[in-house]
matplotlib code that plots the C-alpha trace (Angstrom):
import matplotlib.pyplot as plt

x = [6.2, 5.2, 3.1, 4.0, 5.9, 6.8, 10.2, 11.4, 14.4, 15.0, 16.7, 17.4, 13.5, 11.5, 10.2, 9.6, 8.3, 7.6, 4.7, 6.6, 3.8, 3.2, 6.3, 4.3, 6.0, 4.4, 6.6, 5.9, 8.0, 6.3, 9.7, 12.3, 14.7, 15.4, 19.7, 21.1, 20.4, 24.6, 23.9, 20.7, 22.8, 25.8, 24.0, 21.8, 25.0, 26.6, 23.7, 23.9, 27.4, 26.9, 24.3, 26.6, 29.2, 26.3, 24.1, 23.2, 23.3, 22.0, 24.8, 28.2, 30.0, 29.0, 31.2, 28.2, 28.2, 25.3, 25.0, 23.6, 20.6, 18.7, 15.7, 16.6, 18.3, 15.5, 13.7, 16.4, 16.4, 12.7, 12.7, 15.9, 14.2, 11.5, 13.8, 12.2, 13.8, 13.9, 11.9, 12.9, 10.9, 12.4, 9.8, 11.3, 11.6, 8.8, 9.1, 11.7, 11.9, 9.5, 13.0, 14.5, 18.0, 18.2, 17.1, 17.3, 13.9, 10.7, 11.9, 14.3, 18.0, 21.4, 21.3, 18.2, 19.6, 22.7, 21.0, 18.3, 21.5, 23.4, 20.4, 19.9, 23.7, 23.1, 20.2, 22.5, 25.4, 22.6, 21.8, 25.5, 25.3, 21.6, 20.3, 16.6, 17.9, 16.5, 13.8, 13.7, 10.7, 10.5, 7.6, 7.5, 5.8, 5.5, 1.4, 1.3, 2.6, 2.1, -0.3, 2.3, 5.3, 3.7, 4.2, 1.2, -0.1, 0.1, 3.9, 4.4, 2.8, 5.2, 8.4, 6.7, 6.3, 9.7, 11.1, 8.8, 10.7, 14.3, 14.1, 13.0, 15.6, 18.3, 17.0, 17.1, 15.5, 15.7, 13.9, 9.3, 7.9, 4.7, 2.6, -0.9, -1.8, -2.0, -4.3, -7.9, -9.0, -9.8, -10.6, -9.2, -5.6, -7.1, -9.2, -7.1, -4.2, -7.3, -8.5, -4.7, -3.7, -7.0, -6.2, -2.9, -1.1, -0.6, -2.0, -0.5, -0.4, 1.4, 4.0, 4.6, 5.4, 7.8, 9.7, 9.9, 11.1, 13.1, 16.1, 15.6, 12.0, 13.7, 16.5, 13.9, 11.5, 14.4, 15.6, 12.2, 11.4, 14.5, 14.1, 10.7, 12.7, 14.6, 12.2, 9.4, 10.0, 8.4, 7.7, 6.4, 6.2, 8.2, 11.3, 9.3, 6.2, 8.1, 9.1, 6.1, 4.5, 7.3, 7.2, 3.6, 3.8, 6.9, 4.8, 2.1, 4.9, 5.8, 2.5, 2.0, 5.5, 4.4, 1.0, 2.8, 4.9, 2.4, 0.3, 3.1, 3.7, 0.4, 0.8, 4.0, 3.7, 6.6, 9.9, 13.3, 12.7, 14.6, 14.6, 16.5, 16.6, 19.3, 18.7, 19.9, 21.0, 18.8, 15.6, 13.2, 14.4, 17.7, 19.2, 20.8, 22.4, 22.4, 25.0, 28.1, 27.2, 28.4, 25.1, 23.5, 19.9, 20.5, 19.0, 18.9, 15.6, 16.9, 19.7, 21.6, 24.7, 28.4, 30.4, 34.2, 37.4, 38.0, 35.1, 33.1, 29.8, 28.7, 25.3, 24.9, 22.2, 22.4, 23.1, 26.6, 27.0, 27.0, 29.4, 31.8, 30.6, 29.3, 25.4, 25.3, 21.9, 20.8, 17.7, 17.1, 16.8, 19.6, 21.1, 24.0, 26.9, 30.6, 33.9, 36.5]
y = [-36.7, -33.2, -31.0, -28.3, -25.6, -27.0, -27.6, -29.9, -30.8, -33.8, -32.6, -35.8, -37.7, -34.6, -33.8, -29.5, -27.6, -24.3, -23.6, -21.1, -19.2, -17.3, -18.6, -20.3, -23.0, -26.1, -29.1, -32.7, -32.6, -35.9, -38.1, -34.6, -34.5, -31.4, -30.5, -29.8, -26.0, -25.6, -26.6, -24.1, -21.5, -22.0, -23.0, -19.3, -17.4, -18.9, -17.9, -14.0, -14.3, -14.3, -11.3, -9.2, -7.9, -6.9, -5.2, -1.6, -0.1, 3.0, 2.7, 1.9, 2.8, -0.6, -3.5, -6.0, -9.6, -12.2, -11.7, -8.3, -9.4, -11.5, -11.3, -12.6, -15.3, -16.6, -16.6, -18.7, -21.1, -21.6, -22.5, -25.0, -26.7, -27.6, -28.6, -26.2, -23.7, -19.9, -17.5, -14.2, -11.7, -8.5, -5.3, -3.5, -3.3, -1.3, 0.3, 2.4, 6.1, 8.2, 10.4, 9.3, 11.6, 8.8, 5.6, 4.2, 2.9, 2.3, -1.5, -3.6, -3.6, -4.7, -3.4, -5.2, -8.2, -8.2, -7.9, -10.6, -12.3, -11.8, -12.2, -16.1, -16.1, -15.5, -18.0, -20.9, -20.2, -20.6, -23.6, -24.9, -24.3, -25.3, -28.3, -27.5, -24.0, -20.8, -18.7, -14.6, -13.3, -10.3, -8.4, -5.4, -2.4, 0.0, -0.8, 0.4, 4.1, 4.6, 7.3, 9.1, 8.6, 9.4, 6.2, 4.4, 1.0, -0.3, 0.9, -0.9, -4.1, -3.8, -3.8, -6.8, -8.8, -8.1, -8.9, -12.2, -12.8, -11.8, -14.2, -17.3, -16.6, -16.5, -19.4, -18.3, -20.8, -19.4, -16.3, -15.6, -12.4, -10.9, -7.6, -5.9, -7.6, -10.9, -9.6, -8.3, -9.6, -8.1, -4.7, -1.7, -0.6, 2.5, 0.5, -1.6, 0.7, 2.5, -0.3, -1.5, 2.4, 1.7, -1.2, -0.6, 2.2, 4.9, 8.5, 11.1, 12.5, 9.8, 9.8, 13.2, 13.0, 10.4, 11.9, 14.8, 12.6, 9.1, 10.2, 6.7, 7.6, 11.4, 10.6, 8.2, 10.5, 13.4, 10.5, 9.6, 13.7, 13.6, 10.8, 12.2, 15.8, 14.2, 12.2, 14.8, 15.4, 18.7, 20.9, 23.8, 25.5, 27.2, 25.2, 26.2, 24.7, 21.4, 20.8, 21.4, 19.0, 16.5, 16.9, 15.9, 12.9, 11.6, 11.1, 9.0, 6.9, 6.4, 5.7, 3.1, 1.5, 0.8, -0.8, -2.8, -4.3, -5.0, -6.8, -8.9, -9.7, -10.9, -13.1, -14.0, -14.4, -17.0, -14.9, -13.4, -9.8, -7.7, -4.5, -2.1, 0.4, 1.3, -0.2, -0.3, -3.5, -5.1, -4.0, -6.3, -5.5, -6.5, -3.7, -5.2, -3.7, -5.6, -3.3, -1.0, 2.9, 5.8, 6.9, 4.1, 5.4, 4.6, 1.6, -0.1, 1.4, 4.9, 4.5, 2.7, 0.8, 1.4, -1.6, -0.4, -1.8, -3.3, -5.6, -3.9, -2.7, 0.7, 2.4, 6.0, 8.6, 7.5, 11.1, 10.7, 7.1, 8.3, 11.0, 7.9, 4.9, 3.9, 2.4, -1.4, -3.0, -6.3, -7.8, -4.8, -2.7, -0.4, -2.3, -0.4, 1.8, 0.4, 2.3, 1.0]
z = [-10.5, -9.5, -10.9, -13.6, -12.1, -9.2, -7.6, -5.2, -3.2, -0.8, 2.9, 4.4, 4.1, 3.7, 0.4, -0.1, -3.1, -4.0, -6.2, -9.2, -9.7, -6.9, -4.5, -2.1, 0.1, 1.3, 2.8, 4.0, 7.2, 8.8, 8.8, 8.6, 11.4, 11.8, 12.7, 16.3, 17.1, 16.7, 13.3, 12.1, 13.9, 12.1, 8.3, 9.4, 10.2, 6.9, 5.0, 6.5, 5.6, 2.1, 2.2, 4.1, 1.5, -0.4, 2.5, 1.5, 4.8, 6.2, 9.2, 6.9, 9.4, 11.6, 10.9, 10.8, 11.6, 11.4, 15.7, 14.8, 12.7, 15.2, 13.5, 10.0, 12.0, 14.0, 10.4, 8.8, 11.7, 11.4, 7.7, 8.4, 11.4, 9.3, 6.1, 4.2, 0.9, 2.0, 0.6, 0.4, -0.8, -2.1, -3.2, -6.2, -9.9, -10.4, -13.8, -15.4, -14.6, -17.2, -17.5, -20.3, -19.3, -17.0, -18.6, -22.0, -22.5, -20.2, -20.8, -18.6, -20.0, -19.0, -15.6, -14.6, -16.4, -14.5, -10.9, -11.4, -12.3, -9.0, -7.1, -8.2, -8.1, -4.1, -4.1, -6.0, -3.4, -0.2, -1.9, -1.4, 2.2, 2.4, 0.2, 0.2, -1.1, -1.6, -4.2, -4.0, -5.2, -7.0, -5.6, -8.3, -7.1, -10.1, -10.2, -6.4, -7.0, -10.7, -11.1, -8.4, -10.7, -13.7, -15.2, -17.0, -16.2, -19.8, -19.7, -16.0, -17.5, -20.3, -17.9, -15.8, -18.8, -20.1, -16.5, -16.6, -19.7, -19.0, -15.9, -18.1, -21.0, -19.0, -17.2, -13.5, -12.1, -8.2, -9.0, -9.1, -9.7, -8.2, -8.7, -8.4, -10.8, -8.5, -5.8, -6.1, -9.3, -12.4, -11.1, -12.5, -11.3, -9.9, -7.4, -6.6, -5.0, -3.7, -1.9, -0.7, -0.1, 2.6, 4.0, 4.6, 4.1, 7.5, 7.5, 6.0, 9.3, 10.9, 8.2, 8.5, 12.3, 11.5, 9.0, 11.8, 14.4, 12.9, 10.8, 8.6, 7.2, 6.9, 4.8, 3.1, 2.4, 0.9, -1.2, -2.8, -3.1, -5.5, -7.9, -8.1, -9.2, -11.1, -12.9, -13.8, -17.3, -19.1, -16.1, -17.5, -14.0, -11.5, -9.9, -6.1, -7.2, -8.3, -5.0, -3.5, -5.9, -5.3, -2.2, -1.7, -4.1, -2.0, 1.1, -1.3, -2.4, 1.0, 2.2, -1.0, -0.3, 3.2, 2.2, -0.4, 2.1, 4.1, 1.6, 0.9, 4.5, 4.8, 1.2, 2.3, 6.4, 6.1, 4.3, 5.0, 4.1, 1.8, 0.6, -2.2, 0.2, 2.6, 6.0, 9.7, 11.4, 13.7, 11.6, 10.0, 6.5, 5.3, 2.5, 0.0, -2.9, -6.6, -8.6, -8.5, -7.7, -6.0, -5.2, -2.8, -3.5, -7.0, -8.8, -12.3, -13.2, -12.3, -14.4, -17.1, -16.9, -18.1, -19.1, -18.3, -19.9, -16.6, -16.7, -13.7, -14.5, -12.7, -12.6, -13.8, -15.6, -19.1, -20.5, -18.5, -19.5, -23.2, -22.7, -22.4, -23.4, -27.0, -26.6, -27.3, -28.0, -27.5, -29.7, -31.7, -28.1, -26.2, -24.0, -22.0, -23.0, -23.2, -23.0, -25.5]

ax = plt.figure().add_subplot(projection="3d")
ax.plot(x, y, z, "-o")
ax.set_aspect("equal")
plt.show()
């Protein structure tokens, strides 16, 4: 019997397990035999398959195939060699925007219900092609960059909570989460993205030169300087002096996005890497996008979600969703908006 909070899986004679509270992976491989390389190649090319109609890509215009992600598939073909589940490990769901235009609440609503759905959606159809199956963890980043976004802690711990929650209620079972508040202790918030900011993040200096000369962390960098816009509520100053302060707090985010990742590389050294963010193919990130939009920067916690009389669901700024939807809540909290 295994312990509390543990899952396991058989693959053939080996028994593998991943601890749910902190999606660690260990495996007893001793009698495992591990496939003919034809077979990890074709299971890992099945596997990108499924990620691909959902990649958020920085490069739409390539018609990608699993041949052009060599990295990811050396990763999947080390975790089926050993018989082992896949972890991925996907930085995001921080917090809700503090612009409440945009968002219904500083809590998570339908639109983050509705991509933790698809995500263990994904991980359930690996699992068909792949017995041992697959977990995503959720590594949310709001504690990271929180005093840059102007978002409090107790509100962040709020959203994880709630997150925590949602992915218990509505039993998906393939899904951990993960945040500051795992590393470092019990010291203060503060210190601690001081002390990761340190550790890992790159100079301001360095960032700068690469937003100067690599388009990606360019149109990055634009990107973040406009949710951050768009998100400062109550500016009493000048529209200038917004984007010079928006400006400047993009490059921290940056910075703090980079250490984050880095932190959970080193937590999580063994992991298939994916990001909310638009990426190129053959990088060590693999973009992938969890809802309907127009707007492939936008995300469920910059946003709220329109239920259409088609069925589809489509992110948008909440003031727009309610110029044509009705708001719908769920347990005594807005929810989402729905057109008749």
């Amino acid at each position: 019997m295994p312990p509390a909070g543990t899952v396991t899986s058989n693959s053939g004679n080996s028994q593998t397990a991943i601890n749910e509270s902190n999606g660690t992976v260990s495996t007893n491989t001793s009698t495992y035999t591990a496939p003919d390389q034809q077979t990890v190649a074709r299971i890992s090319a099945g596997i990108l398959d499924l990620l691909l109609p959902h990649r958020r890509a920085s490069d739409p215009e390539v018609d990608a195939t699993p041949a052009d992600f060599p990295l990811q598939m050396e990763q999947l073909a080390d975790f089926i060699n050993a018989g082992d589940p896949i972890l991925f490990t996907l930085p995001g769901f921080p917090c809700k925007s503090p612009n409440l235009v945009k968002v219904l609440s500083h809590l998570p609503d339908e639109g983050e219900r509705l991509s933790l759905t698809f995500l263990n959606g994904l991980a359930e159809q690996i699992g068909k092609l792949y017995e041992p199956g697959a977990k995503i963890l959720i590594c949310s980043d709001g504690h990271i960059f929180g005093d840059l976004i102007h978002v409090p802690d107790d509100h962040i711990d709020q959203y994880s909570d709630e997150l925590s929650a949602l992915i218990e209620r509505e039993g998906l079972g393939h899904l951990d989460t993960f945040d500051l508040r795992a590393v470092l202790g019990d010291l203060p918030f503060d210190e601690k993205r001081a002390r990761v900011h340190a550790k890992y993040a790159p100079t301001k200096e360095e960032l700068r030169e690469q937003v100067l000369t690599d388009e990606e962390t360019a149109k990055l960098y634009r990107g973040i300087t406009r949710f951050l816009t768009e998100d400062t509520a109550n500016w009493t100053g000048t529209k200038s002096a917004l984007q010079r302060d928006c400006r400047q707090r993009a490059y921290g985010v940056i910075q703090r996005s980079r250490a984050w990742g880095d932190l959970i590389a080193e937590q999580h050294p063994r992991s298939f890497r994916l990001s909310i963010h638009p990426q190129k193919v053959g990088v060590l990130k693999f973009g992938i996008r969890l809802l309907e939009h127009t707007d492939m920067w936008m995300t469920p916690w910059h946003s709220s979600v329109l239920h259409r009389p088609d069925g589809e669901w489509e992110l948008m700024r909440s003031e727009e969703a309610a110029k044509v939807g009705r708001l719908v809540e769920r347990g005594g909290r807005p929810s989402h908006y729905e057109t008749s």
